[in-house]
Structures are given as C-alpha cells and as structure tokens.
C-alpha positions in Angstrom: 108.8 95.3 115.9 109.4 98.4 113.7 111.7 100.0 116.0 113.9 96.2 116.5 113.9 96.4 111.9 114.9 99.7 111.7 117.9 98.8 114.5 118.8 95.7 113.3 117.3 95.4 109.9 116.8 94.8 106.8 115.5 91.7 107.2 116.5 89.0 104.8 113.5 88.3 102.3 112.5 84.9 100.3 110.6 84.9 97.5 107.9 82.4 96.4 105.3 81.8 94.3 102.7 80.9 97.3 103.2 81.3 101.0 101.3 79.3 103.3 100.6 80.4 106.8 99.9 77.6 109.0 100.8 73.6 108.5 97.5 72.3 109.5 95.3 70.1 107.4 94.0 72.9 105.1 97.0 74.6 104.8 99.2 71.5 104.0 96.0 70.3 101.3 96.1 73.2 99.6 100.4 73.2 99.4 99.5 69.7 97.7 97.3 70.5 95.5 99.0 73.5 94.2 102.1 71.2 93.7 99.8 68.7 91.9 98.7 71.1 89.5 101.9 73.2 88.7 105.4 71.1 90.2 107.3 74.0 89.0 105.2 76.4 91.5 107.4 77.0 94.6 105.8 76.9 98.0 106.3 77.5 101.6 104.6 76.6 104.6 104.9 77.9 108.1 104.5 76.3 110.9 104.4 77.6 114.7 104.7 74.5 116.4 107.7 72.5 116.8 106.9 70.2 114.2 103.8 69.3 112.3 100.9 68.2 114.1 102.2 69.6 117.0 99.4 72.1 117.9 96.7 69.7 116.6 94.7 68.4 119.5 91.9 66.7 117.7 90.8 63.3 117.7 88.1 63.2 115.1 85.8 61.5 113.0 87.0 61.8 109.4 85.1 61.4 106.0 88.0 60.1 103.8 86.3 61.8 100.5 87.8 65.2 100.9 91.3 62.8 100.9 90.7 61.2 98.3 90.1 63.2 96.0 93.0 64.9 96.8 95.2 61.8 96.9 93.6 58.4 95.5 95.7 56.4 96.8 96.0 57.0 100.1 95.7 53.6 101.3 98.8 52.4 99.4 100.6 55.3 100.7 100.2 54.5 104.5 97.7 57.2 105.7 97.0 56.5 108.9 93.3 56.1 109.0 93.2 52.5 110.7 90.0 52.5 112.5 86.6 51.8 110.1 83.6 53.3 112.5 82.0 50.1 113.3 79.0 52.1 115.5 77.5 55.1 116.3 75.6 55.7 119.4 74.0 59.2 120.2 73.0 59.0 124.0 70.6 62.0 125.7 71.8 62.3 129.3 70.3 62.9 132.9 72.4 63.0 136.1 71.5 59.1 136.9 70.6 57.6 133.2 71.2 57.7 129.3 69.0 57.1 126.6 70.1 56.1 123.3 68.7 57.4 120.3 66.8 55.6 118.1 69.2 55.3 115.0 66.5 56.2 111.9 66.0 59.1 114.4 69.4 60.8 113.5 70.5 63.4 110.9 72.8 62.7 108.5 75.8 64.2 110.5 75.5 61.9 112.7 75.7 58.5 110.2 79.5 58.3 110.2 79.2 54.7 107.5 82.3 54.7 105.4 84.0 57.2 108.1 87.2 56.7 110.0 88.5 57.5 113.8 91.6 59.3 113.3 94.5 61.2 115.2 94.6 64.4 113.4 97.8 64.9 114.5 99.1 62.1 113.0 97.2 62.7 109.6 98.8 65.9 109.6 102.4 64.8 109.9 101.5 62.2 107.2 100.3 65.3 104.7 103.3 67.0 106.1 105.3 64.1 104.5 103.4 63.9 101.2 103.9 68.1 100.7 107.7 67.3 101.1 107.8 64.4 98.9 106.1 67.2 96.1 108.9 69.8 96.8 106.9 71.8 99.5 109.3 74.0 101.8 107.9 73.7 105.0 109.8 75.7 108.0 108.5 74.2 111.7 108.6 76.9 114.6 108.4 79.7 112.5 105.5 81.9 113.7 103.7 84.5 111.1 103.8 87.6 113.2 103.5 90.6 111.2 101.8 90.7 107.4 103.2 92.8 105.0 101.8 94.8 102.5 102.5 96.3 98.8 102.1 99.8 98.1 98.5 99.2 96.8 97.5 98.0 99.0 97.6 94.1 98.7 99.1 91.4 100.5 102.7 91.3 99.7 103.7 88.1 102.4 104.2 87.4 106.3 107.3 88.4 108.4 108.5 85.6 110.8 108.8 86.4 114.4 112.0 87.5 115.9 114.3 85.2 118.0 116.4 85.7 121.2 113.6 88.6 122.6 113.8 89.1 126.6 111.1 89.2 128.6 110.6 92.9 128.4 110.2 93.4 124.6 114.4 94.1 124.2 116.9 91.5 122.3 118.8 89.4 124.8 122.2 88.1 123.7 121.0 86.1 120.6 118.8 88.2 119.1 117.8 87.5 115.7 115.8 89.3 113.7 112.8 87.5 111.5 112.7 87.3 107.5 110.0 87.9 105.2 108.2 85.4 103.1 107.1 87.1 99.6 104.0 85.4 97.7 102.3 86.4 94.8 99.9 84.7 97.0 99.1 84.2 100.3 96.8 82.1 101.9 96.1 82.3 105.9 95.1 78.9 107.1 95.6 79.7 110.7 92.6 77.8 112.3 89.6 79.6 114.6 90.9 83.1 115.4 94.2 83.1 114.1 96.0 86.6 114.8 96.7 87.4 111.6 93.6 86.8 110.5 91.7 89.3 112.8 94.0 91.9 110.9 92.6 90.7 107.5 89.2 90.9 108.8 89.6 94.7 109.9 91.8 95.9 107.4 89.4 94.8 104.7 86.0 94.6 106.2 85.9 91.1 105.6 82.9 90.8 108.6 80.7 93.2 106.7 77.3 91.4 105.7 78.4 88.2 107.4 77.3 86.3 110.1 79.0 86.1 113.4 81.1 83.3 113.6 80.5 81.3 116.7 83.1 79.3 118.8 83.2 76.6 121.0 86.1 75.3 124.1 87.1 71.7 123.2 88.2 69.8 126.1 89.8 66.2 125.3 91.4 63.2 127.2 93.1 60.1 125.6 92.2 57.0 127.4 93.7 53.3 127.6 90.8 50.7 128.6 91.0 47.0 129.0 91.3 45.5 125.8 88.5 43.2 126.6 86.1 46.8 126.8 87.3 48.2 123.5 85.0 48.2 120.5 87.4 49.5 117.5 85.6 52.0 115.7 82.7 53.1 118.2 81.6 56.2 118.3 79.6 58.0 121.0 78.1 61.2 121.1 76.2 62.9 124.3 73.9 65.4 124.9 71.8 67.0 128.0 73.4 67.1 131.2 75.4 68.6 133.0 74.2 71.5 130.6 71.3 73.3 131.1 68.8 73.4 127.7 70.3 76.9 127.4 73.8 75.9 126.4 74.9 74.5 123.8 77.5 71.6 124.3 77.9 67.7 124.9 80.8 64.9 125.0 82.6 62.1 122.5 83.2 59.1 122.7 85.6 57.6 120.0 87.5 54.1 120.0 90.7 54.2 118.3 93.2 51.3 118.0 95.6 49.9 120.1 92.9 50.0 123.7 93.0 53.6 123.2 89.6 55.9 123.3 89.4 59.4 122.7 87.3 61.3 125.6 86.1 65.2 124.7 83.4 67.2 125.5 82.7 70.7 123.8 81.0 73.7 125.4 79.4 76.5 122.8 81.4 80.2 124.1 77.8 82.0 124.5 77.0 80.3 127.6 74.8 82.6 129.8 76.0 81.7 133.3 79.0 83.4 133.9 80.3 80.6 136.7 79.7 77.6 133.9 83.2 76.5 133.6 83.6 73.9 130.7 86.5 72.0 132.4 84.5 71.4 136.0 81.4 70.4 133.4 83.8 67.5 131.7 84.3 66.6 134.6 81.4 65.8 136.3 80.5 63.7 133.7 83.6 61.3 134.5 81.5 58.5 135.8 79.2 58.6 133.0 82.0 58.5 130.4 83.6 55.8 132.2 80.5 53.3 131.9 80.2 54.6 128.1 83.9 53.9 127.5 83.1 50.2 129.0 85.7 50.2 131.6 85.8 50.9 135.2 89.8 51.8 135.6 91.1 53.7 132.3 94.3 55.2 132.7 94.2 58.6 131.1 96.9 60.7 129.0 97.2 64.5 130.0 94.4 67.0 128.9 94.1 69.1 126.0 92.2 72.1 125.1 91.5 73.8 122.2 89.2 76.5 120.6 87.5 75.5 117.5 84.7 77.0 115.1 81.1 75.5 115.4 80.0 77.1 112.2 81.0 77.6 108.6 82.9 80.2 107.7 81.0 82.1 104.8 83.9 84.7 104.1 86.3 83.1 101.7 85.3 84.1 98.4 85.5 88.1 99.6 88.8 86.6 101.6 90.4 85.0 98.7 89.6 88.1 95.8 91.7 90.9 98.2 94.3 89.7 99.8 95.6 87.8 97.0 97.7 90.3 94.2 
C-alpha cells in the first residue's frame, strides 16, 4: 500500500474528534453515547459492509438493560425488539432422545425473564438510525485497512482501503486511492479477531498477562414453520450429542415473530478431532431440531456463519490507555 501512496498520493485526510472503526452494536453505542454527552463532538464511523447490519449474522437473545440505559425510550422510538421470551427450555441430547432440564436446575444465564428475541441486524440498522439522527457520520463500505500512527508513537487514525485494485495487487482503470480518518481518539470495535486489532495487540503487547481468548464457529439458519407450531418468544438451548464430552458446543432454538425461528448451533475452535467439522455436526442434528422447532416441513433461509468470542475480553482498560493520544 506504501508503494500505491507514494505513486498516487497524498491521500486526502479528515479530521475528527473520534473515529470509530466498525458499525456494529458497540461501535454504534459508543458513537451515541459520545454524541449524548458532548453534541458538538464530531464522529465517524466505518463500516465494511454495504450497509449497517450487513455483516451481522446473529439472532440473539438480548437483555434490553444495556439499551436502556443508553436510550430510555426505546420503546417509543420503534426499536425493534418485538418478541418477550415467553420460555426457556435447556434440553441434554442423545442420538434417539432429549431430556429437559429441570428449570430451578439452571444458572442464571440461562433465565432469559424480561429478555427479548431479536434480529441483530435489524437492531443494528435501528442504532445506525439513532447515531444519524445525533449528527454521527457514518461511511458504509469503507474498510479500515491500515492504522496510522503519530510520531510518538500513538494512534493517530485508520486509512480506508483503496478502490479499483486488480486482481494482482496493481490499480485497474478506476483506481482510487483511500483517505485517512484523524481522531484524537480511536476506538476499534471490529468484533472477534478483527485485523486491525491483531496489530494493536502486537504493537503494544496488549496479550501480555492476559488470558487466551477462546473462539467459537457459529453456524445459523432462519426457519419459517406452520403458524399453528410457533410459540413467540421460546427459547431452546441443546447440549450433548453429536459432540463428544470433549468438545465444547450445542444448538439454539429461538422463536421470533412472523412463523419465523432462528436455528444455530455453536462449536468451541479447540476441538481435538481434527475431522469434527462443525457444519456436518449441525447437521446431523436436523431431525432433532426439527421436532424441537415443532414442525415437520420448515422451509429454511440460506446459511450463515460466523466466528464469535466465547469469553470476555479482559484487555480494554490496557487497550483504551495506549492507543488513545
């Protein structure tokens, strides 16, 4: 990229007062809150995907606290959580039965009272909308490729990627070279394993004296059942087979509105048998997830899958202090 700036460049620049990379939920929560507590701060955020939510594969069971206390009235405002969880089920699996656990029998992750079944996606584009309303920049299909840096040392912003590249790394017909966001901060809210990120983490040492994060394939289908079969607001979660007890994994089960039922299943990435593969696991478990899902013909939306973080990340306060300035 340093050879196509020094060619083509300089690039243009943009300065701001914060630059956001990445328009997911935490990235557009904290554009709102920063809006909320100075309107005068400006902000951008950047966005790979083609438009908000686009890269957001999650259906999901969402506690609405987080939301609102970052915007009370949420309700009046038209988020789109629309589905109250009306029942949780935890089922333990063998190859020919389930067995539902006992509900004073589970932990407290598992009691989803007073939670919601949500589209991500569309909560996303719905904070998306929000950020806007507070005067939030936010640029869709603009990828962070290359962090820059001040003199000292500190993080100075993110360059977009270029446009119009060829195949083989020259610039086709209608090239166009990125431009660089300035911040006086910058906050990387990439998701699990973003690629700027990993640069942070070895540039500063962010790993040192933390634990290893671990990571899990998510694997999900959207279904459409026979409204007579749907249960709004049911959620189901599996354990045990096809898994061996050495793996860590299991499926969802969540009922949305409008006859439709997300379908997931989730396989931890430190498997030991090199020939497990999570997709052929899902699966297998068709038939079962078909008798949970309470219908024997649902008709099934394309499959998407995703990489996502199965435990907390205990790196921001070191994250935060150095690559701010």
């Amino acid at each position: 990229m340093s050879n196509l700036v020094e060619q083509y460049g300089p690039r243009e620049a943009m300065e701001y007062d914060v630059v956001i990379v990445g328009g997911g939920p935490a990235g557009l929560s904290a554009a709102i809150k920063i809006k909320q507590l100075n309107p005068e701060t400006s902000v951008v955020v950047l966005e790979k995907g083609g438009e908000l939510g686009a890269h957001i594969l999650s259906g999901a069971v969402m506690d609405p606290k987080a939301l609102t206390e970052l915007i009370p009235n949420w309700k009046e405002l038209g988020a789109p959580l629309n589905t109250a969880v009306t029942e949780d089920r935890v089922l333990f699996l063998t190859e020919s039965k389930a067995f539902k656990t006992p509900n004073f029998m589970l932990p407290k992750c598992f009691e989803n009272h007073g939670n919601y079944v949500i589209s991500l996606g569309n909560v996303v584009r719905w904070l998306g909308q929000q950020a806007e309303a507070l005067g939030v920049e936010i640029f869709p299909g603009f990828t962070g490729a290359e962090i820059l840096y001040n003199d000292d040392g500190s993080v100075k912003g993110v360059a977009t990627g270029n446009m119009g590249v060829k195949r083989d790394g020259e610039p086709g017909p209608d090239f166009q070279l990125g431009m660089e966001l300035h911040g006086k901060y910058t906050l990387f809210a990439e998701g699990a394993r973003g690629h700027l990120g990993k640069q942070l983490m070895a540039k500063y040492d962010l790993n040192k004296g933390k634990d290893p994060q671990s990571y899990g394939i998510g694997i999900k289908e959207l279904w459409e059942i026979d409204p007579a079969k749907h249960k709004p607001g049911l959620v189901i979660h599996t354990t045990g087979w096809p898994l061996d007890t050495k793996t860590y994994g299991g499926s969802f089960l969540y009922h949305l509105e409008n006859n439709q039922v997300m379908v997931g299943y989730v396989v931890g990435l430190d498997y030991e048998n090199p020939y497990l593969s999570p997709y052929e696991e899902f699966q297998r478990t068709r038939p079962t997830r078909k008798s949970a899902a309470s219908s024997k013909a649902a008709s099934a939306f394309p499959t998407a899958r995703a990489l996502s973080q199965l435990a907390a990340c205990n790196r921001c306060p070191s994250w935060c202090s150095r690559v701010a300035h």
